[in-house]
N, C-alpha and C positions, 0 to 999 in steps of 0.2 A: 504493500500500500504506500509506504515512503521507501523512496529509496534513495542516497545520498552516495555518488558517484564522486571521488576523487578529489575532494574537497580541497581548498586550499584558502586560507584565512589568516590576514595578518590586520593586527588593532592597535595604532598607535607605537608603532617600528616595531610590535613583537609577534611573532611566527605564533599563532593559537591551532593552526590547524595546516598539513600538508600530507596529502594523496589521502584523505580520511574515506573512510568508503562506511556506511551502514545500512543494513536492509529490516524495515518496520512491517510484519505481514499483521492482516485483520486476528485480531486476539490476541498479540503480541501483550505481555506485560514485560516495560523495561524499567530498568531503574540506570540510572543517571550518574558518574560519579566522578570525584577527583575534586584536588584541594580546590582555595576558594582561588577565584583567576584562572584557573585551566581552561575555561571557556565553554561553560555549560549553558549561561544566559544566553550567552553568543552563537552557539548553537540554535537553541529555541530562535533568537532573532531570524538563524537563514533560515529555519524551517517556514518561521510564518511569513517571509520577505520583506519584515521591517529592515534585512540589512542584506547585502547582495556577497558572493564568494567573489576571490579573486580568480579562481580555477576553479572548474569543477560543476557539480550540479547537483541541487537538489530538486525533484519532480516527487509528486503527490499522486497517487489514482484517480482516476478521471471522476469526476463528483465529491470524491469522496471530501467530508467536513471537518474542519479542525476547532478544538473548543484549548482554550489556554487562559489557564489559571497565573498571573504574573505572583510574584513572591510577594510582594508590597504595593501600595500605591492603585488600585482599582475604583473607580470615577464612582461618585453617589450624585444622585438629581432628587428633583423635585417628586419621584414615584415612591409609593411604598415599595417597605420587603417584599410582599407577594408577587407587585408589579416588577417587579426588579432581577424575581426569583422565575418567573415565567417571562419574562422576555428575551427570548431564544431567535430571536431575530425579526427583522426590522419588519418584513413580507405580515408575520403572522400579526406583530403588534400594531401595524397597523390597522388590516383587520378587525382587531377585534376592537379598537377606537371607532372604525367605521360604524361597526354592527351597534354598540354603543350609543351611537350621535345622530342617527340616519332613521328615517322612517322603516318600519317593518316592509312595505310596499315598493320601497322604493328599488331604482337598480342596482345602484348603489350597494345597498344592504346585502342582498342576492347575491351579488359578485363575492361580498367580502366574506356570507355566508360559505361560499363555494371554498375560499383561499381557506378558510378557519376549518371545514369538513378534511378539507384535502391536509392540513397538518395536525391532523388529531387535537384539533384545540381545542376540543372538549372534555380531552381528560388532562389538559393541563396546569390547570387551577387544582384538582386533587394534587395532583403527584406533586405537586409543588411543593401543597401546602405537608405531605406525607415527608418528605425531605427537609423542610426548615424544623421542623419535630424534630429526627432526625439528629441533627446539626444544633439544640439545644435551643430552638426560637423558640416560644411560646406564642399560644395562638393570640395574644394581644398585642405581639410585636407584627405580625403581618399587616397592620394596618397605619404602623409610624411610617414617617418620613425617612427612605435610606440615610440620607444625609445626617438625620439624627443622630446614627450611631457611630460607636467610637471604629476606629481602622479595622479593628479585629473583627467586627460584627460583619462591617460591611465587607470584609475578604470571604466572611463566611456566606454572605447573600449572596455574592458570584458564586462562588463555589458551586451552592443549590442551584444557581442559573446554569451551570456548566451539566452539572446531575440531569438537569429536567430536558436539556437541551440533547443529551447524551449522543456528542457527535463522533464519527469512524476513529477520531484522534484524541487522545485527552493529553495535553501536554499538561505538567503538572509543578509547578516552581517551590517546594517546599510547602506543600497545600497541608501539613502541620504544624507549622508557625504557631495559629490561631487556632488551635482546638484544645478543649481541653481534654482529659485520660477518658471522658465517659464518652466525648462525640467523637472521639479518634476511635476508639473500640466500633460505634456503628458506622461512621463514613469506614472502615477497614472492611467490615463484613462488605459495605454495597459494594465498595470496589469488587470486592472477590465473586460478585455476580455481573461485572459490568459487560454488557454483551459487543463493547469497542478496544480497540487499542488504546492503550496507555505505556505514555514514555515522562516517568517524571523523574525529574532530579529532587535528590530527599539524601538527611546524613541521620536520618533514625532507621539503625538495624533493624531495630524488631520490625517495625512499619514495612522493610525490605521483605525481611525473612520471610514475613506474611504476606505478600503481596506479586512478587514478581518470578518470573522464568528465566531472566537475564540479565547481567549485570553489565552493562556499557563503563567501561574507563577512560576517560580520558587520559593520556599519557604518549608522552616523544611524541605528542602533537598527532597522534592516531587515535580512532577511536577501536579500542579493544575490547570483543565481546568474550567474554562468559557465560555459560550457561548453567542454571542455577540460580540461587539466592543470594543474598550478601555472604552467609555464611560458607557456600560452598564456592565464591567467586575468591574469600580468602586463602582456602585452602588453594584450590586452582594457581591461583596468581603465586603463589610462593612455591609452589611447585617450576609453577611455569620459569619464575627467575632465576631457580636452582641449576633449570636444565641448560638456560640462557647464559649463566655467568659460568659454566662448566664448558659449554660452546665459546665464550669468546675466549676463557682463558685457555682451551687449547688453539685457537687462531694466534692469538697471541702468540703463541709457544714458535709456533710453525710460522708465523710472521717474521719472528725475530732471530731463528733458524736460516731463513732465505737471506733476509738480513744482513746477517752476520757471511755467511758464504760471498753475498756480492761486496762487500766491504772487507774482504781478505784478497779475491781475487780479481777484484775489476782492474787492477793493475796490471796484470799480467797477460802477456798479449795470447796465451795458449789457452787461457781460461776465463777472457774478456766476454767473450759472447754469453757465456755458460752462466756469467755472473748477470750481465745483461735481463738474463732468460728469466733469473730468479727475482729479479727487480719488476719486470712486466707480469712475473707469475703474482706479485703481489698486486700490483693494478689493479688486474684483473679481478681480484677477489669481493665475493659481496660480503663488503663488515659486517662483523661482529657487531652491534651496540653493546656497552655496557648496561645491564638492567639498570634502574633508576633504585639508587640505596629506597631502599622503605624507612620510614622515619624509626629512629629510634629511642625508644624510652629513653630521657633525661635522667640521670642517677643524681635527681638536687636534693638536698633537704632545704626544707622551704623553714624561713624563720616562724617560730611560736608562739602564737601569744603566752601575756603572763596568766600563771590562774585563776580563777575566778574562783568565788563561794561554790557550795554544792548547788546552790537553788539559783540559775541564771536570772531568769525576768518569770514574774507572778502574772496576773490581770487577778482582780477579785471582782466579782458583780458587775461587771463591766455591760453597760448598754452603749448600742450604738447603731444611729439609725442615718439616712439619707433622705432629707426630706419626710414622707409618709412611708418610704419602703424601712421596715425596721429590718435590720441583719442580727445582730446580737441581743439579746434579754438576759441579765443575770450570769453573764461569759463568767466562767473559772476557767484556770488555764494555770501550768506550771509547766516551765521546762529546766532542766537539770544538766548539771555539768556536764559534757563531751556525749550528749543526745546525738542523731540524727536522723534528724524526723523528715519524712516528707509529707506535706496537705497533699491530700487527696479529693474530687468531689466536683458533682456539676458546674459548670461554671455559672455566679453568681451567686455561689455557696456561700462567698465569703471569705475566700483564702486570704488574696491578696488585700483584705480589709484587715485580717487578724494578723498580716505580718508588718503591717503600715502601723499597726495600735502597737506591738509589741516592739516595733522600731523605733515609736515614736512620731515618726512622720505622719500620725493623724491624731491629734488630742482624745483625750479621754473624755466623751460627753455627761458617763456617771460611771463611778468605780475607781478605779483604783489600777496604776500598773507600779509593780514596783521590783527597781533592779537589785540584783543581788550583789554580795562583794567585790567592789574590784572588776565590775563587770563593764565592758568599753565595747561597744553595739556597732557593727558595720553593718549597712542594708544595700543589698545591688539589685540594684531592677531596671530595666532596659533605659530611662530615664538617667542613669545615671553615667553615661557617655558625657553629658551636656556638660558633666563637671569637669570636662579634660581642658587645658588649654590649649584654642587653636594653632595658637605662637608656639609652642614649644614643640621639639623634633620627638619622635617616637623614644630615643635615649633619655633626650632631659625631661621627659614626663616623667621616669621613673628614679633618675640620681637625682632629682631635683625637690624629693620627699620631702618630709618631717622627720623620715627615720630612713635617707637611705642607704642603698645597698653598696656596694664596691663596682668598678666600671663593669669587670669581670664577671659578675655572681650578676648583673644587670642583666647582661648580655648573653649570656648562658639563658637566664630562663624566658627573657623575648625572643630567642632561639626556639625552645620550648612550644610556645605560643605562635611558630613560624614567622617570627621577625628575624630577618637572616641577611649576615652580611649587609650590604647597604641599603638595608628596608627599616634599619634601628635609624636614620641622618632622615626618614620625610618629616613633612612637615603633620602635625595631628589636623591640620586642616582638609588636604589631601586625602586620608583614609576612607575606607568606606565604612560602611554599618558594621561589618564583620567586626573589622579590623579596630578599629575601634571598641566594640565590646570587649575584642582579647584583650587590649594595652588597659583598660580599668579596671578587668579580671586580673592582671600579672602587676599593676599598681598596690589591689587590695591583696592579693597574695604576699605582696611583700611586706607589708606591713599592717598584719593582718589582725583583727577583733579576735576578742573571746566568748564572742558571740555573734556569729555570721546568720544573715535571715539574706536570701537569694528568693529572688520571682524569678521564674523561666532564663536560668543562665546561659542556657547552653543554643539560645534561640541566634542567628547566624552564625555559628561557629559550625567548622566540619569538622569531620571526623578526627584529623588530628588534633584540633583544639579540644573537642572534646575531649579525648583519651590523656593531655596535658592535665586539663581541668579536671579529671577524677585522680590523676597522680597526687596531684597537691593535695585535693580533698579528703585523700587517703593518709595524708598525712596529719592531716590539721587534727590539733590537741584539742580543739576548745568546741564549744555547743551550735550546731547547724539546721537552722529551720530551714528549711525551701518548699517553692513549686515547680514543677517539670512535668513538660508532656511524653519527656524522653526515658520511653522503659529500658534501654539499656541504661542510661544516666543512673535512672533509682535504684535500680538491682545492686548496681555497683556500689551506692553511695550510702542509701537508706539503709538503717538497722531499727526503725519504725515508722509506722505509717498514723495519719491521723486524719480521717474519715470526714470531711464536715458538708454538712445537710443539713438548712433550714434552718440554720444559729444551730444545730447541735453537733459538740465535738465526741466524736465515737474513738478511742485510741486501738491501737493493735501492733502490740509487744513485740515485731519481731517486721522481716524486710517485705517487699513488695511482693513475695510470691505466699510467703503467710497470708498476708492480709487478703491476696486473692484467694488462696484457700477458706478460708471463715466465711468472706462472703459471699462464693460461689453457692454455699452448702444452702441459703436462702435465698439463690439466685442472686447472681453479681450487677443487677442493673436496677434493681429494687430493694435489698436487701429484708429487712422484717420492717411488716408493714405497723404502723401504731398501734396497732392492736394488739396485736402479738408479744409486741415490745413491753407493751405495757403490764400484759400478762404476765410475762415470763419475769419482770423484773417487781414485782409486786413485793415490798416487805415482808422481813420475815417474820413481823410481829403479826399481819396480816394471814400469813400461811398459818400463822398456829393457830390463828383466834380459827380460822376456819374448822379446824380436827380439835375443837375442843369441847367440851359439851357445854350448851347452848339452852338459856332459859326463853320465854316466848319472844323479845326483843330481838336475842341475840341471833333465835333463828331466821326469821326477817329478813334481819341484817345476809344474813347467809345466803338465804336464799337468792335476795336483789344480787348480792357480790357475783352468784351463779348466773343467774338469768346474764344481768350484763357480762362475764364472761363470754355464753351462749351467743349472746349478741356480737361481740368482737371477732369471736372466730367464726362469724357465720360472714361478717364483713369481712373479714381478712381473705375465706376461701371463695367468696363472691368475688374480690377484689382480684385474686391468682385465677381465677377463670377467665373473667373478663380480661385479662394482660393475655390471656391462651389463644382466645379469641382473636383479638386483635394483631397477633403475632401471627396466626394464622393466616386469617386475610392477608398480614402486608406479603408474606413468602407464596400466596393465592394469586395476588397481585404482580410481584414481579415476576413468575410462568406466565401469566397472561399477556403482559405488555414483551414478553420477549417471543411469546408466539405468534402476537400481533405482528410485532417486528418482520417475523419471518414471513410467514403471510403476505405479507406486504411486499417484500424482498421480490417472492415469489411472483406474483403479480407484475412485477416491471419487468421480468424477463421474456423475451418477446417468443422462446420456447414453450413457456406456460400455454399460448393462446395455441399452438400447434396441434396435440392431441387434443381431438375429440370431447367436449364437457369440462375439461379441467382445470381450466379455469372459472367457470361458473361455480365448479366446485367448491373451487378457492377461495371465490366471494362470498359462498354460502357459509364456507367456515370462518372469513374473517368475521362478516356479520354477525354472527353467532359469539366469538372472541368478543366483539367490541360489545355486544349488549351485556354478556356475562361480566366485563369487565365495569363497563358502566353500574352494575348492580354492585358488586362485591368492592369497590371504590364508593359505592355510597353507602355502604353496611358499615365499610372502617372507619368514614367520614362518622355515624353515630356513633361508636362504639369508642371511638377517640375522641367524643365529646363529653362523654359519663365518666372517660378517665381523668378528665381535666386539663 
């Protein structure tokens, strides 16, 4: 479906791409990769001809559509979410403005009825609204203003538009940026049914592991496929360079063999040509490349904070609300020396509110935060680039500290952090978003809290920086709150986890694959419902009065305590039916719209109309598809209205 012939791509005097060749077939899942500057944006640009090759060619299959998700920066107007989340192109949206604005009679209307029939845009306001669900909108954000929302939202309303649009292509720029752990778990599943190609560039493992067929590298300015997963493209690849640097270093051998021979005897007129022969024999030869070194783990120890008390930072009673939206009621909260915790939970839970109150960086509206011994608080959150100075070179950002480090032990760990050689002399103005987040990552490493609170650290950094960044982390002595979309990140980093829902903080003892155990066991996307919960944690002064004997009052008492029990778990296992239900339909739903698809497919081929009925056939069965479809889309539409 894509195919990219011989590429050749230079950006500002640097060589990104030469004789690159890759072939994109329909169902292809690729994943994208190589440090940050290898030229993966720069790719996506030829693909979609915002930017032209110098050599070479990229061609697309005849019709087929491309949908691209950009990394940052996607446009909001005057439409709602909805509007925003169904507008799949210009043809249909206008359309359905026409059908809108226009007399039912009129031609007008007719026409535009015809354009909206012929692009199924009658089930596009469901599936829309079934994916911004999905993606964590709730049904009272489909009706704001896109522009409304903050970057993250509105990355996540294209996204839905790209979903509903679901074109031959999905190109995909880090389309995990802006999820959080519970909508990256469902946008993972829909991918895994997506019935198009997808080539995204992404530096989350897991997200790979789960996801793709093939590993594309960028690398020596080729693009190099693998087949497999992240996981099996690293085995692969180190294999591969094994075999590679055992190849050149026998070329070597035998290079410098021939060498050696014409540099004894080119002198000599009896053994002049001979020598000649062996000079041309090396010409001749297709080199060897040297593999490219794989980066290697840094052996720094990173400086330590001083100790802190057992008890880092408290909240007691703590409310805190925004406007009418309350988040917190009555917050208790302790965290403890050389913790590290990751928040986990919906987004809007409240994370990044409980790590602003326990920073500091959001006042206390009632309660109480109070820090323990000796305890000196660093907070990193994507915001906190803004504090670099732009006058200063990437070096004097960091010798130019409160505490800093030696030129050496500088330079070594913005090494680390792939500041290399003459990339420690730019200017902080010149960096980009990445680049930037490392040099304030490897400023607060060096002179680092004894109590670290981190929002989404690891958001532009690849994969090397990453693997820098849990080096340190592994090392650091002192107490770490964070949030992270990135399950390799918390595997490696967390040694607990802490649940928050609703203003309620739920703890769990032990790392990210605990915590998914426990709440798998009550289903990992609902956990125990309030009913349940309530039940099950019922005082124990309560449990005995129950089993004790009982004069006319007390049995009363007993009884209502039962009946409402009977009532909780009658709602609890009403409530796990109706999620059965509903979960039904959607997996009802997407066989339908992909037999639709097909169907469809069917129908344009001009061998369909050939045999005898068979195409009538075919409309019989689409027709059939689309009303069954139309039903069982308005059944979820109910059923997802009783869930809330």
């Amino acid at each position: 479906m894509l195919t990219i012939s011989q590429l050749s791509k230079s950006f500002g005097g640097r060589v990104l791409f030469e004789n690159a060749s890759l072939q994109v077939n329909r169902g292809d899942r690729v994943g994208l990769v190589g440090p940050n500057g290898a030229g993966k944006s720069t790719l996506f640009s030829l693909i979609l001809g915002e930017a032209s090759a110098d050599e070479g060619r990229v061609s697309l299959e005849r019709a087929a559509t491309i949908g691209y998700l950009p990394q940052e920066s996607a446009p909001a107007g005057e439409e709602t979410v909805l509007e925003l989340a169904c507008a799949i192109n210009p043809e249909l949206a206008r359309a359905q403005r026409i059908i809108q604005t226009t007399p039912e009679d009129s031609p007008e209307h007719h026409a535009a009825l015809h354009v909206f029939d012929e692009h199924n845009g009658w089930q596009l306001e469901p599936k829309a609204k079934r994916i911004l669900a999905g993606l964590a909108f709730r049904t009272s954000d489909f009706e704001r203003p896109a522009k409304a929302l903050s970057g993250g939202w509105v990355m996540r309303a294209h996204l839905a538009r790209l979903l509903v649009m679901e074109p031959d292509l999905l190109l995909l720029d880090e389309p995990t940026n802006h999820l959080d752990l519970e909508s990256l778990v469902w946008f993972q599943e829909y991918l895994g049914n997506y019935p198009g190609a997808i080539l995204m560039i992404s530096h989350d493992r897991e997200f790979l592991n789960a996801l793709v067929g093939s590993i594309v590298e960028i690398a020596q300015k080729r693009l190099n496929r693998y087949r497999g997963n992240w996981d099996k493209y690293v085995a692969e690849k180190a294999a591969r360079e094994e075999q590679q640097l055992s190849a050149y270093k026998n070329q070597q051998k035998e290079i410098a063999a021939l060498q050696e021979f014409a540099d004894r005897f080119r002198a000599k007129a009896s053994k002049a040509s001979q020598a000649q022969s062996k000079l041309k024999q090396i010409d001749r030869m297709e080199k060897i490349e040297a593999p490219t070194a794989a980066l290697k783990t840094v052996h720094f120890r990173f400086p330590q904070p001083p100790r802190s008390g057992v008890r880092a930072v408290t909240l007691k009673n703590v409310d805190h609300a925004y406007g009418d939206l309350v988040v917190y009621r009555g917050l208790n909260f302790q965290a403890e020396r050389g913790q590290r915790t990751v928040l986990v939970g919906p987004n809007g839970a409240g994370k990044s509110t409980l790590i602003k109150l326990l920073s500091g960086n959001l006042p206390i509206q009632t309660g109480e935060r109070e820090l323990g011994h000796n305890v000196k608080v660093g907070y990193f959150s994507q915001y906190r680039v803004e504090m670099l100075n732009a006058r200063h070179t990437v070096l004097e950002s960091v010798t130019e500290m409160e505490n800093p480090p030696g030129e050496q032990v500088a330079r070594t760990v913005l090494g680390s952090f792939l500041f290399r050689g003459d990339d420690v002399f730019k200017p902080v103005a010149v960096l980009s978003g990445g680049e930037k987040t490392r040099l304030a990552l490897v400023k607060l490493l060096l002179d680092p809290p004894n109590l670290l609170l981190m929002d989404e650290p690891t958001t532009h950094l690849d994969v090397g920086s990453i693997d820098a960044l849990i080096g340190a982390l592994k090392q650091y002595e002192g107490t770490l709150i964070f949030i992270s979309h990135d399950v390799h990140f918390i595997k490696a980093i967390a040694t607990s986890v802490l649940h928050i829902g609703a203003g309620t903080l739920t703890p769990y003892p032990g790392g990210y694959d605990y915590y998914l155990d426990k709440s798998r066991a009550t289903n990992a996307r609902s956990a125990l419902t309030a009913g349940e919960k309530l039940h099950n944690e019922q005082p124990a002064e309560a449990r005995k009065a129950d089993s004790a004997p009982a004069g006319p009052g007390m049995r009363e008492q007993r009884e209502q305590r039962r009946a409402e029990a009977e009532a909780r778990k009658a709602q609890a296992a009403a409530r796990r039916d109706l999620e059965r239900r509903v979960q039904a339909l959607e997996m009802r739903i997407l066989s339908l719209e992909g037999r639709q698809k097909s169907l469809t497919e069917e129908l344009e081929k001009p061998e369909s109309y050939a045999a005898g009925g068979n195409a009538m056939q075919l409309n019989r069965d689409l027709s059939a598809v689309t009303d069954e479809l139309a039903q069982v889309t308005a059944d979820w539409e109910k059923l997802a209205a009783q869930m809330g």
